[in-house]
Structures are given as structure tokens and as C-alpha cells.
PASEBA-1860 file (N, C-alpha, C; in nm, 3 decimals):
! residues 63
1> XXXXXXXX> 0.084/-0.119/0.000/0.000/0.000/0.000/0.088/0.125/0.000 ~ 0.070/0.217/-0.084/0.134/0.325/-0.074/0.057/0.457/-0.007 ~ -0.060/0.458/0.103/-0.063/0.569/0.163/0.005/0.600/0.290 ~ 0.003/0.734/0.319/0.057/0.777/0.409/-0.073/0.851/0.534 ~ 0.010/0.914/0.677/-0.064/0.937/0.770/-0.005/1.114/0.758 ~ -0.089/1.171/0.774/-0.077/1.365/0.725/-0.057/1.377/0.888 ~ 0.052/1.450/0.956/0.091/1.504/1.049/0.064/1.635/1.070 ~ 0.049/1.771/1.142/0.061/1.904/1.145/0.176/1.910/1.258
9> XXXXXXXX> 0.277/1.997/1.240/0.376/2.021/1.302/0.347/2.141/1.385 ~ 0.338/2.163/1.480/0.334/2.271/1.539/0.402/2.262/1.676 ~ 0.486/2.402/1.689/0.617/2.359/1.842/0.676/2.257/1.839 ~ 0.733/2.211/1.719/0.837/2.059/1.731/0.725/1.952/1.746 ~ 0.620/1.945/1.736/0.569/1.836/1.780/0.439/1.810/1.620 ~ 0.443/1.667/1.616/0.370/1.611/1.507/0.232/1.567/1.568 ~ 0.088/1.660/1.559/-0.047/1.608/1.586/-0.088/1.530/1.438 ~ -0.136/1.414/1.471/-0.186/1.319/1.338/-0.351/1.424/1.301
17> XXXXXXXX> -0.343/1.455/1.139/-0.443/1.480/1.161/-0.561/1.465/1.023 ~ -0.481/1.316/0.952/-0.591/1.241/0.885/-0.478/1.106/0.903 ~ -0.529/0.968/0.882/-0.483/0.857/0.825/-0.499/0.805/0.692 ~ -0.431/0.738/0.674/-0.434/0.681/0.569/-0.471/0.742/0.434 ~ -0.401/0.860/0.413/-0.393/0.938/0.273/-0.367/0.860/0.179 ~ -0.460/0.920/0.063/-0.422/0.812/-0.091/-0.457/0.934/-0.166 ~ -0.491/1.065/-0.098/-0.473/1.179/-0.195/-0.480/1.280/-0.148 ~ -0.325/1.369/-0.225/-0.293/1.500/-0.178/-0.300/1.583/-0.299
25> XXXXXXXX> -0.407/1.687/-0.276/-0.369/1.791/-0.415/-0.408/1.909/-0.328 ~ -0.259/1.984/-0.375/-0.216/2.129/-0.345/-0.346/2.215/-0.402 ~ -0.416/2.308/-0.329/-0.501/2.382/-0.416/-0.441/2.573/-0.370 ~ -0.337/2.623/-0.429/-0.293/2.780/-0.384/-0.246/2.732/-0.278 ~ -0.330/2.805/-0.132/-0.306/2.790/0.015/-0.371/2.677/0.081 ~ -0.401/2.648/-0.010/-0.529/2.499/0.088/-0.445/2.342/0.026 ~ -0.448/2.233/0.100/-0.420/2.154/0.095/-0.579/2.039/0.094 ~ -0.587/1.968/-0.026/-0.689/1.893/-0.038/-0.629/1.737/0.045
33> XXXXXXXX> -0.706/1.688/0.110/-0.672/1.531/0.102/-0.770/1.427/0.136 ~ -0.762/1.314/0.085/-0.848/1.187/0.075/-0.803/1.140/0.160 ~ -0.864/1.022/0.234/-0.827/0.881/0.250/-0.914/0.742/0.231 ~ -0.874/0.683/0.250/-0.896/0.548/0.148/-1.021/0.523/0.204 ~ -1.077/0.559/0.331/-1.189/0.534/0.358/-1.322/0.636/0.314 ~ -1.260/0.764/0.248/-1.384/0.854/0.187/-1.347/0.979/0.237 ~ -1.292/0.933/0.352/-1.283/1.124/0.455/-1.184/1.199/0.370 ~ -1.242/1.330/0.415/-1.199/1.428/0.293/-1.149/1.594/0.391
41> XXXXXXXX> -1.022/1.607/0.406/-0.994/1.691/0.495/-0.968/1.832/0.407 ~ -0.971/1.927/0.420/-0.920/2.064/0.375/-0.812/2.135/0.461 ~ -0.650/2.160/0.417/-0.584/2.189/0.525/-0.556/2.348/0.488 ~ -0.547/2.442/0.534/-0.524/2.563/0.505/-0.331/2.579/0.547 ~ -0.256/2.601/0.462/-0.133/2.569/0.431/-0.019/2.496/0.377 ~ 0.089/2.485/0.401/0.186/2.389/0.323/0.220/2.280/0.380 ~ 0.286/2.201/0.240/0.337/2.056/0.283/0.488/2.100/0.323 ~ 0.553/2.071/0.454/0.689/2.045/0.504/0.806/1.948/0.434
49> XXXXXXXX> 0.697/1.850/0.425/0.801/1.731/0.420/0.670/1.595/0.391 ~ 0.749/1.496/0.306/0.693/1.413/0.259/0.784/1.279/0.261 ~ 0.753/1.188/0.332/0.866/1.088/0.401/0.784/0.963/0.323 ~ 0.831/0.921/0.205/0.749/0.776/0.143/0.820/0.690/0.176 ~ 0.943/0.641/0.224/0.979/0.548/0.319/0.902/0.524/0.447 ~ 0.857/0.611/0.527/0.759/0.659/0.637/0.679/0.613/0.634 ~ 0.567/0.641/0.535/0.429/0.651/0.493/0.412/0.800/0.556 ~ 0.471/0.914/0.543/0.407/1.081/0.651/0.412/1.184/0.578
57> XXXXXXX> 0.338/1.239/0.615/0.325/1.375/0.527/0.309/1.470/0.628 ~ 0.386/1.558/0.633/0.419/1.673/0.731/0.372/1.775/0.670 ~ 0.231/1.886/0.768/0.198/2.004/0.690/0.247/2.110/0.830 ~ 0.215/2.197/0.751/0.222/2.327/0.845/0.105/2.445/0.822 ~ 0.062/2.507/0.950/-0.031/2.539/0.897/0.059/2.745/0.891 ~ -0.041/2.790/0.777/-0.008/2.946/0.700/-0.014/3.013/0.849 ~ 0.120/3.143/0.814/0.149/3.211/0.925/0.028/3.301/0.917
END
């Protein structure tokens, strides 16, 4: 399986805050994402880091 678990970084620290991503699309400032079960998150900011050895996707949210 190639999804990953979307993290938000905030103060050094990683809150989980979808599982099992199978889709990320950048929209401007918003971050779209799926997961395999239907849920459908909207993130307002950027991707950090993207670890596919991991399965993680690190966002951050806009200053």
C-alpha cells in the first residue's frame, strides 16, 4: 500500500491529523486530502516534508 498518515507540526511536535492518505492535491493555500476510507480533509497551508519510506506527510499550517 502506498498511503501515508498527514501530520501538522506545530512547536516541534507532530499532531496526526488524517490517516491513511491516498490523496494529496495542493489547491494555492489549501491543501486537499483523501483517505482510502472517503474522509476528505481541507488543510489551510503547506506541505513540510513528505517521508514515502515513512508513509508521513508533514503540513504546516499558514502564518
Amino acid at each position: 500500500m502506498c498511503e501515508a498518515n498527514a501530520y501538522i507540526v506545530k512547536d516541534g511536535k507532530e499532531d496526526l491529523y488524517l490517516e491513511n492518505v491516498d490523496l494529496l492535491v495542493p489547491e494555492g493555500s489549501r491543501i486537499y486530502l483523501r483517505n482510502l476510507f472517503g474522509e476528505q480533509k481541507t488543510f489551510e497551508g503547506s506541505v513540510k516534508e513528505i517521508s514515502l519510506l515513512k508513509h508521513k506527510i508533514l503540513l504546516e499550517e499558514s502564518k
